[in-house]
C-alpha positions in Angstrom: 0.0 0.0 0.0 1.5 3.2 -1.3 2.2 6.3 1.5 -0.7 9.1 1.5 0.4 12.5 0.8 0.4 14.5 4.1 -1.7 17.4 3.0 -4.2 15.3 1.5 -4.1 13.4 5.0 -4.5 16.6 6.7 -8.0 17.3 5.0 -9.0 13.6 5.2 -8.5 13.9 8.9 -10.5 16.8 9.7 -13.5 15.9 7.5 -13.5 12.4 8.3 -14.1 13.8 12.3 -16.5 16.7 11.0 -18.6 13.8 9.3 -18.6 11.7 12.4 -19.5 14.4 14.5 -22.6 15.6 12.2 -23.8 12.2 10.9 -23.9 10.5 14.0 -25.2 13.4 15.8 -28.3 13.7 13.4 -29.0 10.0 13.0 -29.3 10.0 16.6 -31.5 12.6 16.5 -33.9 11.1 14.1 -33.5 7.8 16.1 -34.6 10.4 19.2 -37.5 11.7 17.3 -38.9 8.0 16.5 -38.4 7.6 20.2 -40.5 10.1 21.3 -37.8 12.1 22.6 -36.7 15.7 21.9 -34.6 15.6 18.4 -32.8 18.5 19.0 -31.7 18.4 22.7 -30.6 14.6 21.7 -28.9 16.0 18.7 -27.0 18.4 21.1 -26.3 15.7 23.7 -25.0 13.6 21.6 -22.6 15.9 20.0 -21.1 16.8 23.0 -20.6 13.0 24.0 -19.3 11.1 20.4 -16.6 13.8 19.7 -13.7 12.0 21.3 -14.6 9.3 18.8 -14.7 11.5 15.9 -11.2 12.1 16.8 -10.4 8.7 17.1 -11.8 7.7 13.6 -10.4 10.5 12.2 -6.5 9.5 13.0 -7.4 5.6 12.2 -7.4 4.2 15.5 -4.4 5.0 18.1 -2.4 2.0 17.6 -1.0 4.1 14.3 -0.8 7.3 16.4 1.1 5.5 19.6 3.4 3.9 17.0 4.1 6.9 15.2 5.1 8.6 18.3 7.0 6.3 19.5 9.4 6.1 16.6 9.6 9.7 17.0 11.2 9.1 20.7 12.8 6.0 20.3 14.1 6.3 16.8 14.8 10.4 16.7 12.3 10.9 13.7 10.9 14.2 14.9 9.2 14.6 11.5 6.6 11.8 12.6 5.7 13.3 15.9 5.4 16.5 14.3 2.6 15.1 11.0 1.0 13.3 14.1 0.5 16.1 16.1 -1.4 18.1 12.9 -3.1 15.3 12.2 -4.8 15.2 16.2 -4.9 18.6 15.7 -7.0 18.6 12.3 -9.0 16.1 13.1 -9.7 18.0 16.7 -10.9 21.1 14.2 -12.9 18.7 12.4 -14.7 18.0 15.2 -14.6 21.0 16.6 -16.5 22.9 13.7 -18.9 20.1 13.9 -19.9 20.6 17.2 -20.1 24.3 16.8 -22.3 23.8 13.8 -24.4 21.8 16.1 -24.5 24.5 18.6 -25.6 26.4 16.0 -28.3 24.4 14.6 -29.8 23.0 17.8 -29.5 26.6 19.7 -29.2 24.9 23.1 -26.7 26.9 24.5 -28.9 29.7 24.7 -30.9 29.7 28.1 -34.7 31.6 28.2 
């Protein structure tokens, strides 16, 4: 299997966590809404709880991540710890921007 470009990675990373965070946020809230329960507070609930796993399937599991770093300290590629650290940190904006949108959408941060 041929290496991915890093920028390409980089954009890969932070969509693949904004799609996680939005998808599974709004199936949930369609699965609250045949439930009986209020869509958008479950949409906004749900947000805040799956982002840690948008993260996570955003940077392909931790295995990669823990490995990559570890090269980095054992082995003195610096390079690696550095690509690894953007790609947390783009997949953290990913999901980031997905949670605001749903802050947005679902208005539940405002109190009456």
């Amino acid at each position: 299997m041929k290496p991915q470009p890093f920028f390409p990675l980089l954009l890969d990373s932070y969509f693949i966590a904004l799609g996680v965070l939005l998808g599974g946020a709004l199936i949930g809230g369609f699965a609250a809404f045949l439930t009986g329960k209020p869509p958008l507070t479950e949409i906004f609930r749900i947000s805040s709880s799956i982002r840690i796993w948008a993260i996570v399937a955003a940077i392909g599991g931790t295995f990669d991540t823990v490995y990559s770093f570890e090269r980095g300290l054992f082995q003195g590629e610096t390079k690696d710890i550095f690509k690894q650290f953007l790609l947390i940190l783009s997949a953290l904006g990913g999901a980031q921007t997905g949670a605001l949108l749903i802050t947005w959408l679902t208005q539940e941060h405002i109190s009456s």
